[in-house]
C-alpha positions, 0 to 999 in steps of 0.5 A: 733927443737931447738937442731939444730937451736943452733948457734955453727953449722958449716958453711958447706961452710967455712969448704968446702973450703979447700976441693974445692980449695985441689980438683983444685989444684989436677985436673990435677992428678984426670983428671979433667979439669977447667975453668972459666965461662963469668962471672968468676965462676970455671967450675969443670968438672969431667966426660963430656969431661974429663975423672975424676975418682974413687979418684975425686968421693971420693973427691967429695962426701966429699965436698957434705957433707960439710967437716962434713963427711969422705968418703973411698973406701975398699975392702970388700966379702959382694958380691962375684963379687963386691968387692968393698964398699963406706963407708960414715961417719959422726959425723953430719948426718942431717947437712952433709945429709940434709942440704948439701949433698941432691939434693934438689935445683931445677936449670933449664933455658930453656931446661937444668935441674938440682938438686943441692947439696953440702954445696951452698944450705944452702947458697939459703936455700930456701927449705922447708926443711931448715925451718925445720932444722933451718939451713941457712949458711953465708959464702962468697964462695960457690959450688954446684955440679951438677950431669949433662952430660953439661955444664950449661947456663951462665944466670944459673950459674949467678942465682946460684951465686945471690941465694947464695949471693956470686959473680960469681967468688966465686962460683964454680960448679962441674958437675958429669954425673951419667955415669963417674967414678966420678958420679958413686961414689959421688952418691953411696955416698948418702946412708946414706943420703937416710936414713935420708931422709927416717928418715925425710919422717917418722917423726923421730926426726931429732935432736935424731940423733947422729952419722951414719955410711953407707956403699955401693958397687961401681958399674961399670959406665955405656954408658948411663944415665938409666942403669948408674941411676939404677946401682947406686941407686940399690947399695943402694937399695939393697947392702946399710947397714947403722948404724944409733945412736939415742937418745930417748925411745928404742921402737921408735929406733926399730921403725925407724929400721923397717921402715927405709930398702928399702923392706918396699916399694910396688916397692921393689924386682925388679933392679931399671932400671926395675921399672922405666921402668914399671912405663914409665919413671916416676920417680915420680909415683915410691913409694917414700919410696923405696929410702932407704938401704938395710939394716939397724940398729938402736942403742938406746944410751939410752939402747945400744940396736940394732935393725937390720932390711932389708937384702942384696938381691945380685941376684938383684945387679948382675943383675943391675950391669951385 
């Protein structure tokens, strides 16, 4: 992928920054609360002893896309009881998807666990994915978020800091309960990062991806993490539309459209708290190629033709969100 290995691409942590240090200095307001670990890195918690919110979600999600992306919240009739929708965009999506916003660097010591994302993993960049990608940042700060209901051990934090080839009191790390406010919505947020994802898993070309746009209702939290992971997965599932622009020949953007909405998947038709339960909790025995929107279209540049595939299904969102 020669296209995305050319070194004009942004450094995610540089353009982050200002975002980070905007959301620290606000954390009073967005009841947010700070603090140092032994070491010195910034501790941002945004939902485990204090309260966070929908606006420091929002704020969140940005950061997890690398400054490459805008993230809004607008009222919207796509569901009679939710009125609600959080829209992502970018002019960068494989960057600010792929190579920040994804969970996809697996942090654990002892019985803690956690995946993190935002703009430190293309600092590790340790994942395969990146070698694909061609992407690995420099900068001399970083931040990760975490989507946990603790705090991580010292030994962690200090790893993270190593990994990211920055000093402890460089790094800051966010943690985001998938049960808070501010949970809620940075992982709602990820829909059209579930798309590229899926675009990956099909072996689209990644570098044909020009611009996205993605768009998915906020549910309420929930008291505990099951109902909470399946409310906020199912607002992509089954409520999530994303637009996607593509380079190349017409016939493959029909074919990415088709392939790309969640009803492709053999789990599909049933709220996610309700698969994972079948499946005995087993996260990774669930079809991958269900973690996809509800709907999507796909726009060949070339030709300026649309394909619109997959549908809203609006019993199921009532019935995870109720």
């Amino acid at each position: 992928m020669d296209d995305l290995s050319r070194p004009t691409r942004p450094s995610v942590s540089t353009l982050t920054e200002p975002l980070v240090e905007n959301l620290i200095a606000r954390a009073p307001q967005l009841r947010l609360a700070v603090t140092r670990s032994a070491a010195g890195a910034r501790i941002v918690d945004a939902g485990i002893t204090a309260r966070g919110g929908i606006e420091a979600g929002r704020l969140i999600a940005e950061i997890c896309l690398g400054g490459l992306g805008a993230v809004d919240i607008v009222p919207a009739a796509r569901f009679k009881r939710w009125g609600t929708l959080i829209g992502v965009r970018t002019a960068d999506p494989v960057t600010a998807c792929l190579a920040s916003q994804y969970a996809g660097w697996s942090l654990a010591e002892g019985e803690f666990f956690a995946l993190g994302s935002g703009p430190g993993r293309a600092l590790h960049a340790k994942e395969e994915l990146f070698g694909e990608l061609g992407y690995r940042d420099q900068a001399s700060s970083a931040v990760l978020v975490l989507e946990v209901d603790r705090f991580p051990p010292e030994v962690l934090v200090e790893r993270i800091a190593a990994g990211c080839g920055v000093a402890p009191d460089r790094l800051t790390l966010i943690l985001t309960p998938t049960m808070s406010l501010a949970g809620t919505v940075q992982v709602v947020a990820r829909v059209l990062e579930v798309a590229l994802h899926k675009a990956h898993a099909l072996h689209f070309p990644l570098e044909r991806i020009v611009d996205g746009l993605a768009s998915a209702p906020l549910p309420p939290p929930a008291p505990d993490f099951i109902t909470a992971m399946g409310r906020t997965n199912d607002a992509s599932l089954y409520g999530g539309d994303v637009h996607l622009f593509v380079e190349g020949p017409e016939e493959e953007a029909a074919a990415l459209a088709a392939g790309l909405p969640s009803s492709t998947s053999r789990d599909y038709g049933r709220a996610f708290g309700e698969i994972f339960t079948a499946y005995n909790g087993d996260f990774y025995a669930m079809d991958p190629m269900l973690f996809s929107p509800a709907r999507v279209t796909v726009t060949a540049l070339s030709t300026g033709r649309s394909f619109t595939h997959g549908a809203f299904d609006e019993a199921v969102i009532d019935r995870s969100f109720a």
